[in-house]
Every structure is written in structure tokens, then in C-alpha cells.
C-alpha positions in Angstrom: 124.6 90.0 123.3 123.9 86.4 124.4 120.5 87.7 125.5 119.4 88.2 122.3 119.7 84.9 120.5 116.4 82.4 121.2 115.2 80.0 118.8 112.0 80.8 117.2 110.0 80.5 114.0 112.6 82.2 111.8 115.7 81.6 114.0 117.5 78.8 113.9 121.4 78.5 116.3 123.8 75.9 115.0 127.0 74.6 116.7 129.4 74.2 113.9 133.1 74.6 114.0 134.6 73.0 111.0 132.5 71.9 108.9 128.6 73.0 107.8 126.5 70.7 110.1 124.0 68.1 108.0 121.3 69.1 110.4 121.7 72.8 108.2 119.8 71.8 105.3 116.9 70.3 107.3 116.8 74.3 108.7 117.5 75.3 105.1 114.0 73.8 103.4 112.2 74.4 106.1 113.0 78.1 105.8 112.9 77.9 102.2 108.8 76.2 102.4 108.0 78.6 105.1 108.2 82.3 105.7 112.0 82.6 105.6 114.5 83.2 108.5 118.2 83.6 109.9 120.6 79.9 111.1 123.6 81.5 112.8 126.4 78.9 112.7 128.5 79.0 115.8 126.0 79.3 119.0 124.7 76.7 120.4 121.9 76.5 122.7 122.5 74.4 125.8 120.6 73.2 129.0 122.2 76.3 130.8 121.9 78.7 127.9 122.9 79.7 124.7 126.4 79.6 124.3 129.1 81.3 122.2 131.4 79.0 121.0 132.2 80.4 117.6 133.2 78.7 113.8 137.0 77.6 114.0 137.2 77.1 109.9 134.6 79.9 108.1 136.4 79.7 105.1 135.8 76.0 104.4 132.3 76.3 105.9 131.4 79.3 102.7 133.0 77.2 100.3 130.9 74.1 101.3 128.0 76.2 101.8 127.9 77.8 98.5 128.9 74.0 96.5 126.4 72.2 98.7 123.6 74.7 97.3 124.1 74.2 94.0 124.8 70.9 94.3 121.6 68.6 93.4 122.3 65.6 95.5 121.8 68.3 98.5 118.6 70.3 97.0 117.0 71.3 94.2 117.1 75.1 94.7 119.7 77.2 95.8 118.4 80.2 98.0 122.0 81.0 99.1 122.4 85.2 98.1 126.0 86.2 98.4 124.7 89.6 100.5 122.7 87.3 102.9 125.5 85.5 104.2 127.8 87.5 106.8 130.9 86.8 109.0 130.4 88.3 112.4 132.8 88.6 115.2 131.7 88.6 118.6 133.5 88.2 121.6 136.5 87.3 119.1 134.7 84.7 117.4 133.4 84.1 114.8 129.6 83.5 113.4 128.2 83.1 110.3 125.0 84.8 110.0 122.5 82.9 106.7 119.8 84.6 105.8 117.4 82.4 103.8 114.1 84.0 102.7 111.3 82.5 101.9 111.0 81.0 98.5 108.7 81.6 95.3 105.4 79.6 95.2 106.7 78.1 91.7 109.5 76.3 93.8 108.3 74.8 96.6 108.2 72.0 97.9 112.2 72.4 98.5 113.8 69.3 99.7 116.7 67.6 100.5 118.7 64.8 99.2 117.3 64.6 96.1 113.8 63.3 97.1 111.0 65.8 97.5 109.7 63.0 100.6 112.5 65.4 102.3 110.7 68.8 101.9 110.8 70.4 105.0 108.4 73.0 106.9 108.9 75.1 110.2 106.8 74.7 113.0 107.7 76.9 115.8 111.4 76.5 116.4 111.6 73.0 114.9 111.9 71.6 111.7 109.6 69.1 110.5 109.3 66.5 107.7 106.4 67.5 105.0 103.3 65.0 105.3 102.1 63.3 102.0 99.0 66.2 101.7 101.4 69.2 102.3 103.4 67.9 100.1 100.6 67.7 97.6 99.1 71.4 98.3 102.4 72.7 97.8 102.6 71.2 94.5 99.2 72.4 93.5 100.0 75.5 94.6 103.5 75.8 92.3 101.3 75.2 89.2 97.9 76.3 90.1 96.0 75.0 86.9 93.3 72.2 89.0 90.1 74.4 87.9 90.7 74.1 84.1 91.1 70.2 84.3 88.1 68.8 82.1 86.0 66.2 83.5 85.4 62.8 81.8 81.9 61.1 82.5 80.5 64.5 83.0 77.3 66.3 81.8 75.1 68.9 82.2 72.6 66.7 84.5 75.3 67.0 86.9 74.6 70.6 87.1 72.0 72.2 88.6 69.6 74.0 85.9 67.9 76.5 88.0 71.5 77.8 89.0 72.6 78.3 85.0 68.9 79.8 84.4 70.1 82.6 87.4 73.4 82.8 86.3 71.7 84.0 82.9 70.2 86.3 84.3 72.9 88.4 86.0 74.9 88.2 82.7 71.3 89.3 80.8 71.1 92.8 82.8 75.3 93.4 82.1 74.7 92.0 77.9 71.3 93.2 77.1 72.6 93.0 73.2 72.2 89.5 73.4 69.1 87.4 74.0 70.9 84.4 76.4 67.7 82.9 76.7 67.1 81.9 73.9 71.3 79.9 73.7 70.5 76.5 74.7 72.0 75.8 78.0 74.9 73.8 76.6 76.3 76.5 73.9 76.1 79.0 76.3 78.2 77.1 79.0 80.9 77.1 76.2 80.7 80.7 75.7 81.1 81.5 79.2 83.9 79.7 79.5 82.6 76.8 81.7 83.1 74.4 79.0 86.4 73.4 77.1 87.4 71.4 74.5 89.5 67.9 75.0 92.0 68.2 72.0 92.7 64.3 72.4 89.1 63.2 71.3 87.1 66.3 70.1 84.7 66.4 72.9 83.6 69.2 75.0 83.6 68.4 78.4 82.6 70.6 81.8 85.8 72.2 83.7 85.8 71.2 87.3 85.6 75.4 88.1 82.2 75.1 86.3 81.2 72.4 88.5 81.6 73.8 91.6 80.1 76.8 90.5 76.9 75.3 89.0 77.2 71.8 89.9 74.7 69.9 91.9 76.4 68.9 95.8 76.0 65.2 94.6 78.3 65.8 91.7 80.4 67.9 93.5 81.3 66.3 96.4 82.3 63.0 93.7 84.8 64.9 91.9 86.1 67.1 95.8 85.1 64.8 98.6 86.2 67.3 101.1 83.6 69.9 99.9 82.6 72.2 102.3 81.3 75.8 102.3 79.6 77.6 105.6 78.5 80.2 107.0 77.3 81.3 110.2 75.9 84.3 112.1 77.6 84.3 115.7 76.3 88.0 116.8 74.3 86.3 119.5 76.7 83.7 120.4 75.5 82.0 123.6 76.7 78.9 125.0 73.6 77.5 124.5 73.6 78.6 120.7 76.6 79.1 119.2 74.8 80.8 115.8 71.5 82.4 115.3 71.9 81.8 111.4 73.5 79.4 109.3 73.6 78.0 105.5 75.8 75.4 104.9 76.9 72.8 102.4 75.8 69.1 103.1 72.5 70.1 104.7 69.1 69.7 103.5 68.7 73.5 101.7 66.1 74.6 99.5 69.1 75.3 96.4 71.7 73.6 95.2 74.8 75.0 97.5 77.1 75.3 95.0 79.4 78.5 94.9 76.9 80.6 92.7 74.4 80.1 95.4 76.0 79.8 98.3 77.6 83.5 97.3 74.4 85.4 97.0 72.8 83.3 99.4 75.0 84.3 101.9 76.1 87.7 100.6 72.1 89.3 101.2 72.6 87.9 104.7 76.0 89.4 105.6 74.5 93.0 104.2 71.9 92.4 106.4 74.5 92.6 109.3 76.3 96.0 108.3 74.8 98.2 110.4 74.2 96.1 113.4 76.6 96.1 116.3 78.1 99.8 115.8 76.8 103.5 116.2 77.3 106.4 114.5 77.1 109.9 115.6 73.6 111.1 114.6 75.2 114.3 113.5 77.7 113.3 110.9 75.2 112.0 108.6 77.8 109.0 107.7 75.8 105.9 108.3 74.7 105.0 104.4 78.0 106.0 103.2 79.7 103.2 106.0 77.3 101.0 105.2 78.4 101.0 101.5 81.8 100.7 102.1 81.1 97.8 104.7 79.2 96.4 102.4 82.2 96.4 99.1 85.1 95.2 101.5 82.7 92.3 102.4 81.5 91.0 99.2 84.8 91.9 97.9 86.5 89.4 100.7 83.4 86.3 100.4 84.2 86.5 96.5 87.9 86.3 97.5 87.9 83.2 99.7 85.6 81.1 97.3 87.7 82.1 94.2 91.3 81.7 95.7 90.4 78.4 97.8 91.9 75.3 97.1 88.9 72.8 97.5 91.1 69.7 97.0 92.4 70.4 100.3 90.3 69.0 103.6 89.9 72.5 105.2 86.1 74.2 105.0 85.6 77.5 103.4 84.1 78.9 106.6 82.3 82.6 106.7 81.5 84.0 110.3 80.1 87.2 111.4 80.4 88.8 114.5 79.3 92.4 116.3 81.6 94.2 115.0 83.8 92.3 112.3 83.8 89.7 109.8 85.9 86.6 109.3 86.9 85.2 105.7 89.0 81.6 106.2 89.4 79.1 103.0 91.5 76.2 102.4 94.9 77.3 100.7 97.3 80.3 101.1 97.5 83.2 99.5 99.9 82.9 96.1 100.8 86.5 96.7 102.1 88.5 99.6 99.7 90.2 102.3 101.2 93.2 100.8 100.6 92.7 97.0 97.1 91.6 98.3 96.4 94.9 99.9 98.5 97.5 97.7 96.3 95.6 94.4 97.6 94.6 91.1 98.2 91.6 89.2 97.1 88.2 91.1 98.1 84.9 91.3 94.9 82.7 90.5 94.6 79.3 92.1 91.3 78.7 90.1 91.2 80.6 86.6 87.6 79.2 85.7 85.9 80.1 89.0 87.5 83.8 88.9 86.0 84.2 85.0 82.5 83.2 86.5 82.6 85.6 89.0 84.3 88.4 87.0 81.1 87.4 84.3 78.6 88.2 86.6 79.9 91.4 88.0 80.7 89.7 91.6 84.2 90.7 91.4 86.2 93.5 90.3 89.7 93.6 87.6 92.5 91.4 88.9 94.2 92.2 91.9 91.9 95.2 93.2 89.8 93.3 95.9 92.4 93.4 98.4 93.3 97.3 97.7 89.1 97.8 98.3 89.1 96.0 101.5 91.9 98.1 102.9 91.1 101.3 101.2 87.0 100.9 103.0 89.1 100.5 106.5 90.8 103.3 105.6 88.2 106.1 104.8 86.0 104.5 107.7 88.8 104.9 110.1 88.2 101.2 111.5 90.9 99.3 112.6 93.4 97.7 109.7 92.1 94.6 108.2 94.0 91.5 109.5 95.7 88.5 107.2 97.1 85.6 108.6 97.8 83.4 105.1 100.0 80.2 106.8 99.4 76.2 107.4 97.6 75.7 104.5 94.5 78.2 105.1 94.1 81.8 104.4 92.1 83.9 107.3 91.0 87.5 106.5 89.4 89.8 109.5 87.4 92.8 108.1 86.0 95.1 111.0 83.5 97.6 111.4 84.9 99.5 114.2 87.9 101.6 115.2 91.0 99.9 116.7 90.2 100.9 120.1 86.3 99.7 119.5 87.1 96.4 118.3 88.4 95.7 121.4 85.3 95.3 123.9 85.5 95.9 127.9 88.7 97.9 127.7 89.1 100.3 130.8 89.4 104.1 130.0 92.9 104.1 130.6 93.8 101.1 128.4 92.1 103.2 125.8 93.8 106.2 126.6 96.8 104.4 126.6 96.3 102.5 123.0 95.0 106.0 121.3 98.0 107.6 122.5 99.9 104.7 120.5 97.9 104.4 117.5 98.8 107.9 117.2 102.5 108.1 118.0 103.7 104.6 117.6 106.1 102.8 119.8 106.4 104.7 123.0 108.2 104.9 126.6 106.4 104.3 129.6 107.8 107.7 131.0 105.6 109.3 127.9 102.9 106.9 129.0 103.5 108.5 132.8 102.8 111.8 131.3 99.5 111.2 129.9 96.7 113.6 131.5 94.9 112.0 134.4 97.7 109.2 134.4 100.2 108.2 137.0 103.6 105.6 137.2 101.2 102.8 139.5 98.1 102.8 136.3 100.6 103.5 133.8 102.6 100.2 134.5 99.5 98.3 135.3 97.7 98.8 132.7 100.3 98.5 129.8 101.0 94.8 131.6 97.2 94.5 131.2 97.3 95.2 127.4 100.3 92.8 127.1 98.6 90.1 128.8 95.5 90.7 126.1 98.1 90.5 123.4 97.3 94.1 122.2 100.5 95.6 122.6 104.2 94.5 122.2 107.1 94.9 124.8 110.4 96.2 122.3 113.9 96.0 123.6 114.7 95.7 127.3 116.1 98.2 130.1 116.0 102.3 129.5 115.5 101.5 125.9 112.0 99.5 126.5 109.2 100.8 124.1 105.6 99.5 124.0 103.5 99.0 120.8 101.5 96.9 118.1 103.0 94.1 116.5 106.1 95.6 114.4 105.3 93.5 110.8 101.6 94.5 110.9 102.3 98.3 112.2 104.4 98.5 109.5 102.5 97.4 106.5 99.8 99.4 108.0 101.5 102.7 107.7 103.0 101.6 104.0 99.4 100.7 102.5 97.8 104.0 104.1 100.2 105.8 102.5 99.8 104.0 98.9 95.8 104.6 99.9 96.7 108.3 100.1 99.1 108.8 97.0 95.8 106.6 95.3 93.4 109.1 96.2 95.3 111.9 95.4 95.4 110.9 92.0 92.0 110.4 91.8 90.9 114.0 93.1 93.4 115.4 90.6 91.6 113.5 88.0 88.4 114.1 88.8 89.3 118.2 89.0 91.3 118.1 85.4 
């Protein structure tokens, strides 16, 4: 049993006999501000192992445990659940198993002491102190409002005219009942929602949304001086050249790089890309039909990262396409789960002005069905499962163009054989590995220790009770969107045939 206890991200071991150790609420916010996790009480982890030595007094440590967490001089939110906190026995002792999952965006930063300078986060198996612009972010991110603020000292020369002239016209082919040509530029900046009202002196005044959406860089960059948007095509990546494409904020361009332009700028580009770097059987006729879908997940994810980043933050919005995928990383984390982001529905919104640009001009879909298209494309396509890794600030999403054994180049035959055999039956023994046509114990054992060292597959347990797989989170949320994709589909077909 001792085995199986080792600090990590979301395990914390705690000597503590008789009473709950201070060190415990350090462990609790940290928890609490990151992605959740388990303190046991009563094991302590020692320079020749981790050691047993058991609570003396539970009873007293529950009662302060419970008091202490709704007790404000120890924190300002209590994340204690009576079903998440167990007595075990082991050995004949006794531990005391906390559960503390992750709290809601709304309420972090939780800290200690009563002073939100002790907001805690987890780094690996330690907890550490929030810095002064975590601290911040998180903030932002409990009430995610920034976009709407008005701007004093603002005007329309600080936007860029030839950018509202083109935003006119995308909205002119959706409206053709209205002439917006003939609006003057200011009116129809109010009516699109890029323009508010200040109710403490009458004025209208530009939202800072609007400005990074139509502003010029100049203006921008005084209002967000960590502005940065770019994009880069690495599908010839040499040493010598590390891009063979790239548009970027802050250089000399022939627009204005503000989000409007950077977006279709870079969107033509990225099409452009769809159907390089794969092939397609001749015979099957599929290629326009994958390149369409290519083409939704990937302007669905480009109008995701610009519309859910948190440009107050220091972190680039960064676009980068490669042979065969995509990669989507902004500043700011997601405000919804990977699995609300992929299963659809309502959204979060960091930045409610940007998101009713976009929605205006037809560059994104209904709330909350951007995600649900990006999985569903990988999905009909067969390519391998989008990735999201939404943590430290930054959001990263992965969109490929190629089946999970594909996307991983210079694999031998019998790595392959050995990963289709796993995509298709999940976790697996080697002696079912053994069995595999053309396969023997010696390959068999070398190369699953080849596809662990490429951090492919996943050892699981230990002795006759070893199993081999993907990543257990990931393979799980795989199998519960693709079936949601199916039950989705099915509706529609019965729709469609009523």
C-alpha cells in the first residue's frame, strides 16, 4: 500500500497526529486555485520513504477541520464536502483522506488568513505563494467584464477607418435591408455595439473590445501594452528558417493588425494549408469534404483564441501551423471545462464586445458550439482527438489533420501495430500485445518501452495486473464526447428523415 502514495500535482501527504497541521491550508488554496486534488493526513514522506505513521486524535482533527473552513480568519471559501472527507484504516491506523476539488472561476483567488496576498497555486508537488499578476488574472477572470470598460480620451481617429469600411461590408452581404454605407461611421459603431454610453456624463465613448478589434496598433498597444498577436507557418521548419510565412503584430504590415485583420488575414493563409501535408486515397473521393471540415474546426479554433484571450495578460496570442496539425495558444484559461468546451453549450465569455463583433460578421457560430465543431470535424474525419491543455495562465488547443497513428511521424510498423491495436481496445496486457500477428515477447516489450519513452502510451498498475495505454483523463473524455457526437448525429438524421 505504501507503494502507492507519491506526492504529485494533486497529492499532497501530511504528518499530523493531533491536531490539523497549519501547513494544511497552504495545500488547501492551492488545490482550491488549481485543478483540485487529495492531502491524506497521517503519512509522511521521509528521506527513506513514505511512512505510515497514522492520526492519533481524528475526531478533533474533523471538528477543527470543518470550523477552520468556515472560519474567515482561515479562508474565504470553504471547499470542505462532508462525502469528500474519509477515515481510512490501514495497517490499524488511521488516515484521513480530503478531497478538495478545484474551485469555481467566480471564487478564486482563495487564500489564507484573511489576505488574498496568501492565495496559493500548485506547482508540481509544491505549493506556492500567488505573484502580484496571477493574482490579478485570477481576479479578472472571476468577473470577466474588462472588454465592456469605456475608454476616456478616446475617438474614432484611434481606429483604423479602412478596417470599419471592411467590417461594413461583411455585415452588408448578412443585412442587405439596410444601406450601412450610407450610416456615418460613428452611428453605426453604436449600433453594432462597439460604442456605449457613460451614464456619469452622457458621452458615448469606444469599448476597449472595439478597440482591439478596429483600433489602430498605436492606440492599442496604449490602452494593452503587452499586445501581441502572431502567426507563423512552420511546415518547412529548418534550422536555418524556423517559418516560411509569418504576420505579426508590431511589424511593419501593409493593414492595421488589429483582430478584424489579423483574423482574415491569417485565416485565407491557414486554408491555404488544409490540404498540404496529408493524402487521401484517390478512390474515396473524400478530399473536398476533409478539406471543409479542416477548414470549420480551424477558423472555429483562431476565432476562439482571439475572442476568449485575456490581452491584459503578457502572454502572445500565438497561431502556428505545422504538416499535419494546427496549434491555437492565447493568454488566459478557459472559464469552462475541456469538457463543456467540447460537448458545446452555454460559454463563459472573457470579452463580451469582441465575441458580438465576431458573432456580427458571421466569424463565429451561437454560444458555446465552436468547441462541439472542432471535436465533431475530428470525429467524422477519423483524425486523432483534438488536444486542450487550458493551465498557467494560457489556453493551448491542438487541431490535427491526421489519424492518431499518422500524427505520430517515423513510427516503426510495430509501434503502429501496437498503438492500433490500443486505440481499438483500450488499455491492454502485454501477453495480448505477445499475441499480435507477426509479433513476439523480445518486439513486444521493446517496443511498448519505445512508445513509453515517446510519451505515447501509459504504464497502469504494476506486477500481473500491468496494462498499457493513452493517458486515462484524455482517453476518457475522448470516448464520452464521441459518444455525445454520436447521440448528436443521430438526432440530426432522425430530423432530417421526419
Amino acid at each position: 500500500m505504501q507503494d502507492t502514495f507519491e506526492e504529485n500535482i494533486n497529492l499532497e501527504l501530511k504528518k499530523a497526529q493531533n491536531d490539523l497541521p497549519k501547513s494544511f491550508w497552504d495545500t488547501y488554496s492551492s488545490f482550491l486555485n488549481t485543478k483540485g486534488g487529495v492531502v491524506l493526513l497521517g503519512i509522511s514522506e521521509e528521506k527513506d520513504g513514505i511512512k505510515i505513521t497514522g492520526v492519533q486524535n481524528s475526531e478533533k482533527i474533523l471538528s477543527d477541520l470543518y470550523t477552520q473552513s468556515n472560519d474567515e480568519s482561515y479562508t474565504n471559501y470553504n471547499g470542505i464536502i462532508d462525502e469528500n472527507v474519509k477515515v481510512i484504516d490501514e495497517d490499524g491506523k488511521r488516515i484521513i483522506s480530503i478531497y478538495i476539488p478545484e474551485a469555481d472561476k467566480s471564487a478564486k483567488p482563495v487564500y489564507i488568513k484573511g489576505n488574498i496576498k496568501n492565495s496559493f497555486i500548485r506547482r508540481n508537488e509544491s505549493d506556492q505563494r500567488m505573484k502580484e499578476h496571477e493574482i490579478r488574472r485570477y481576479l479578472r477572470d472571476a468577473n470577466p467584464i474588462g472588454d465592456s470598460q469605456l475608454l476616456d480620451n478616446f475617438g474614432i481617429e484611434d481606429l483604423d477607418l479602412p478596417t470599419i469600411r471592411k467590417f461594413k461590408d461583411f455585415l452588408q452581404e448578412r443585412e442587405n435591408e439596410i444601406d450601412l454605407f450610407s450610416i456615418d461611421d460613428w452611428e453605426f459603431l453604436k449600433k453594432c455595439g462597439a460604442v456605449g454610453k457613460d451614464e456619469n456624463d452622457g458621452n458615448f465613448k469606444i469599448k476597449k473590445g472595439a478597440l482591439l478589434f478596429f483600433g489602430k496598433e498605436v492606440s492599442i498597444t496604449s490602452v494593452y501594452p503587452h499586445f501581441h498577436i502572431d502567426y507563423r507557418n512552420r511546415t518547412e521548419e529548418t534550422l536555418d528558417n524556423r517559418w516560411v510565412d509569418r504576420v505579426s503584430s508590431g511589424e511593419i504590415n501593409t493593414k492595421e493588425m488589429n483582430l478584424f485583420n489579423f483574423y482574415n488575414v491569417v485565416l485565407d493563409k491557414m486554408v491555404n494549408t488544409v490540404l498540404e501535408g496529408f493524402s487521401l486515397d484517390s478512390h474515396t473521393h473524400r478530399r473536398e469534404s476533409v478539406k471543409r471540415g479542416v477548414e470549420i474546426a480551424i477558423r472555429e479554433a483562431l476565432a476562439n483564441s482571439l475572442i476568449h484571450a485575456d490581452y491584459e495578460d503578457d502572454i502572445s496570442v500565438k497561431i502556428e501551423v505545422f504538416n499535419n496539425h494546427y496549434i491555437f495558444t492565447n493568454p488566459g484559461e478557459m472559464l469552462i471545462t475541456t469538457e463543456e468546451f467540447a460537448r458545446g453549450g452555454e460559454s463563459r465569455v472573457r470579452n463580451t464586445t469582441i465575441v458580438t463583433l465576431f458573432r456580427r460578421a458571421g466569424f463565429s457560430e451561437r454560444a458555446g458550439s465552436g468547441g462541439m465543431r472542432i471535436f465533431q470535424v475530428a470525429h467524422q474525419n477519423k483524425f486523432r482527438t483534438p488536444e486542450i491543455n487550458s493551465v498557467g495562465g494560457r489556453t493551448e488547443v491542438v487541431i490535427w489533420k491526421a489519424d492518431l497513428i499518422d500524427s505520430y511521424p517515423n513510427l516503426d510498423e510495430r509501434e503502429k501495430q501496437i498503438l492500433i491495436f490500443i486505440e481499438k481496445n483500450g488499455r491492454v496486457k502485454m501477453t495480448e500485445i505477445n499475441q499480435l500477428e507477426g509479433m513476439t515477447e523480445y518486439y513486444a516489450k521493446k517496443f511498448v518501452s519505445s512508445l513509453i519513452e515517446k510519451e505515447i502510451l501509459v504504464k497502469f498498475g504494476t506486477g500481473r495486473s500491468t496494462k498499457y495505454g493513452f493517458e486515462t483523463g484524455s482517453s476518457q473524455m475522448i470516448a464520452s464526447i464521441e459518444n455525445d457526437l454520436r447521440k448528436i448525429q443521430d438526432i440530426l438524421v432522425k430530423k432530417q428523415t421526419m
